[in-house]
C-alpha positions as CSV (number, residue, x, y, z in Angstrom):
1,X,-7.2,-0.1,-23.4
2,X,-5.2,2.9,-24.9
3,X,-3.5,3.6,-27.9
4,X,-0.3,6.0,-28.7
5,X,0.2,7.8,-32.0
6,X,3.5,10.0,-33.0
7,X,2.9,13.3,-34.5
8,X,1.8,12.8,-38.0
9,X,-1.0,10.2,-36.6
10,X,0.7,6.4,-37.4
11,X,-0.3,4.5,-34.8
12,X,2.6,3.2,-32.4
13,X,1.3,1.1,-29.5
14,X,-2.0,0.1,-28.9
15,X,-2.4,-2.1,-25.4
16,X,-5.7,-3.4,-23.9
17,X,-5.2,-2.2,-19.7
18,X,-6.0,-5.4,-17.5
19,X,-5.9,-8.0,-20.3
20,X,-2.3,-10.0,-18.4
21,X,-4.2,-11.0,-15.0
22,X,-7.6,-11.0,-14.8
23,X,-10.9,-10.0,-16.6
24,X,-12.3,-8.3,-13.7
25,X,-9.3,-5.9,-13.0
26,X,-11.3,-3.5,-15.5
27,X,-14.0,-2.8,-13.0
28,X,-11.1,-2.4,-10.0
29,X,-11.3,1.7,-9.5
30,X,-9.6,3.2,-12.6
31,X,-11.1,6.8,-11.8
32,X,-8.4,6.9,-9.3
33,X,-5.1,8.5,-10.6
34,X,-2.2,5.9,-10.3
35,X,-4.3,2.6,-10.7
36,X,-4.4,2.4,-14.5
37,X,-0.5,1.9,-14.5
38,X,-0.8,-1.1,-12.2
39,X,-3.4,-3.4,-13.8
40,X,-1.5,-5.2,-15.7
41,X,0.8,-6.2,-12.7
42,X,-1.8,-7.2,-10.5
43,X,-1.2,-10.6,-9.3
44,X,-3.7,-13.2,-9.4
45,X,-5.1,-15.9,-7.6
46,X,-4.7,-18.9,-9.8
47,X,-7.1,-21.1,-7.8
48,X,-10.1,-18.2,-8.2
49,X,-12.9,-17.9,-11.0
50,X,-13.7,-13.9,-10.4
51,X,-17.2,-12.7,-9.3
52,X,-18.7,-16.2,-8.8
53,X,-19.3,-15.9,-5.1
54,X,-17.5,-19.2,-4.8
55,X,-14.4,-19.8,-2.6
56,X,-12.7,-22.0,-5.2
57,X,-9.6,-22.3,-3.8
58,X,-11.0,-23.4,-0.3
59,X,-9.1,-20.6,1.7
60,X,-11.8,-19.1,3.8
61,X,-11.9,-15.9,1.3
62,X,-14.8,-15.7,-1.7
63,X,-13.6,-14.7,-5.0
64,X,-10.1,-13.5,-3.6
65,X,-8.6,-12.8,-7.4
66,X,-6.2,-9.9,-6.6
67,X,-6.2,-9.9,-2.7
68,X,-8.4,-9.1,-0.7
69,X,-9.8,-6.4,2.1
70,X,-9.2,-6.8,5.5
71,X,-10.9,-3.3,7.0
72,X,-13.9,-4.4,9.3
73,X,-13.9,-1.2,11.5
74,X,-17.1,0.0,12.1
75,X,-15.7,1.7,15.3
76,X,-13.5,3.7,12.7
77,X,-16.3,5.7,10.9
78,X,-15.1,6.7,7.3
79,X,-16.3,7.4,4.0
80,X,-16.2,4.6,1.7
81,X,-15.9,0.7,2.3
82,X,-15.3,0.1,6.1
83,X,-17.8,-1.8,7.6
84,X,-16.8,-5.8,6.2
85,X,-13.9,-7.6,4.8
86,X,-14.7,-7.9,1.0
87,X,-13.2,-9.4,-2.4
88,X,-12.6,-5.1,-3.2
89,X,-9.4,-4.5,-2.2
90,X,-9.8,-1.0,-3.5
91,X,-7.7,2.1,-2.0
92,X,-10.1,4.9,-0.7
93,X,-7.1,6.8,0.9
94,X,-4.6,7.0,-1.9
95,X,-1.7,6.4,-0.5
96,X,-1.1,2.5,-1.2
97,X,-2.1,2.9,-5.0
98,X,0.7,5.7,-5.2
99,X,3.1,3.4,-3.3
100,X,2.0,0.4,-5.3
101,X,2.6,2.6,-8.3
102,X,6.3,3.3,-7.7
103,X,7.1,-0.3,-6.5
104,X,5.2,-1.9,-9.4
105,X,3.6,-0.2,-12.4
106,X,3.6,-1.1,-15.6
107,X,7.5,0.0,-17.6
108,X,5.6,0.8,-20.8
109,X,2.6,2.6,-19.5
110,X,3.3,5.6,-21.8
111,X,1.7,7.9,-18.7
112,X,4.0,8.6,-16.4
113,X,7.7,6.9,-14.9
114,X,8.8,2.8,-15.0
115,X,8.5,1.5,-11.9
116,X,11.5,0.3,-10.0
117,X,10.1,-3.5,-9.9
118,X,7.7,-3.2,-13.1
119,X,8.3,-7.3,-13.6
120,X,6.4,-7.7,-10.2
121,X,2.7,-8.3,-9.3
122,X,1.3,-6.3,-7.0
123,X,-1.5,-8.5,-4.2
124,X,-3.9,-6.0,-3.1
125,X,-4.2,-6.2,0.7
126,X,-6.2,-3.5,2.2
127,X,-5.7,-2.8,5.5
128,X,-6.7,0.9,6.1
129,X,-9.8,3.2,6.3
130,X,-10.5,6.0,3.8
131,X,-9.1,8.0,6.5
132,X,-5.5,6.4,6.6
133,X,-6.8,4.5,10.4
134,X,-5.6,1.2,10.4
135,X,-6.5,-1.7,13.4
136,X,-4.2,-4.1,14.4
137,X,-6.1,-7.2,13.7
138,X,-6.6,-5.8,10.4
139,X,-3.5,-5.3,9.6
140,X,-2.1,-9.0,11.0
141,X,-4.6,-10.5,8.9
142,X,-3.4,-8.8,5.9
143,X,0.3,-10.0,6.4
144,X,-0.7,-13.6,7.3
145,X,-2.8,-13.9,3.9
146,X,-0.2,-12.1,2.3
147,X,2.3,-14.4,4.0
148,X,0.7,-17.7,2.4
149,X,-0.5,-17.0,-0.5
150,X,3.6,-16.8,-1.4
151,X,3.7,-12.9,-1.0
152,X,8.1,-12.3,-0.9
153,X,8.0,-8.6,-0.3
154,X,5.0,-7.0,1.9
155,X,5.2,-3.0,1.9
156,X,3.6,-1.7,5.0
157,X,3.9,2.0,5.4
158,X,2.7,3.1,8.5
159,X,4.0,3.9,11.8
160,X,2.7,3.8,15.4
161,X,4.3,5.1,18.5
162,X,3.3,2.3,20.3
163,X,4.7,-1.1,19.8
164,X,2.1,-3.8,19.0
165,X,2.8,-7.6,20.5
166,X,-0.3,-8.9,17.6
167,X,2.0,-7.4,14.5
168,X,5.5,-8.2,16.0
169,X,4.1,-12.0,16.0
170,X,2.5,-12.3,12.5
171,X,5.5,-10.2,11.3
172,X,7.7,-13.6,12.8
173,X,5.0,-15.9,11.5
174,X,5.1,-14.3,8.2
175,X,8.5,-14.4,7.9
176,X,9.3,-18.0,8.2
C-alpha cells in the first residue's frame, strides 16, 4: 500500500495496492516501473482460487487469476521466463506494462498520469520473449484465451512484414 500526506504532514490518502482483484497481485513484479499503477485494474478470473495448483475453472490453464503466459520458445533463447507456458504472466521486456499502463492504470495512483480507460481491467496475456521475439502460435493462443474468457478490446503491438494465415484466423475467430 502507500500513503500521501500534504505539506504540513496530515495524512490525505492512504490505499492498500492490489487489494480490488486479487490477493496474489502483490507478488506479480512490482520492481518493474509502471506495474504498481496497474494492480488494482487487473482483471480477475472469477472461477480461480490463486496459487492452489488447481484448474478450478476447468479451462485447461492452472491457477489462470490474471491471464496467463503463452511464451514456450525455447528456440528463442532469452533472459527470463521462456522455456513453458505458466500462471506468471509477468513482462520481462517492458513494453506491454508501459502500454498496459497508459490504456489502464489506476486514475488516483498519485505517481504519475490517469489512464485513458482507468475503469478497465487489464488480462495479462504474455506473448513475447524478454527480447521483444514473439511466435505465432504463441501469439494465436493468447488472442483465443483472451477471446473467451470475454476479453472486448485485445492490444497487440507488434508488427511483422510478413503476413501470417495462423493470426489472420484466430484474429476472425476471436472476433465473432
Amino acid at each position: 500500500g502507500f500513503a500521501m500526506w500534504d505539506i504540513q504532514g496530515n495524512l490525505l490518502k492512504h490505499t492498500h495496492i492490489g487489494h480490488a482483484q486479487s490477493p496474489s497481485v502483490a507478488k506479480y513484479r512490482m520492481d518493474v516501473p509502471g506495474l504498481q499503477l496497474l494492480t488494482v485494474n487487473f482483471w480477475r478470473n472469477p472461477g480461480e482460487i490463486p496459487e492452489n495448483g488447481i484448474d478450478d475453472d476447468n479451462n485447461g490453464f492452472v491457477d489462470d487469476v490474471i491471464g496467463w503466459d503463452f511464451v514456450d520458445a525455447p528456440t528463442l533463447p532469452a533472459g527470463g521466463d521462456y522455456l513453458e507456458r505458466d500462471s506468471e504472466p509477468m513482462d520481462d521486456f517492458g513494453h506491454g506494462t508501459y502500454v498496459a499502463g497508459i490504456a489502464c492504470g489506476a486514475s488516483d495512483n498519485l505517481l504519475c498520469y490517469p489512464s485513458v480507460g482507468f475503469h478497465c481491467r487489464l488480462m495479462t496475456l504474455r506473448a513475447g520473449n524478454s527480447n521483444g521475439t514473439l511466435e505465432e502460435d504463441d501469439i494465436a493462443a493468447a488472442l483465443l484465451y483472451g477471446a473467451a474468457n470475454g476479453a472486448s478490446i485485445i492490444n497487440m503491438s507488434f508488427g511483422d512484414v510478413v503476413a501470417s494465415p495462423l493470426l489472420q484466423e484466430a484474429c476472425h475467430i476471436a472476433g465473432e
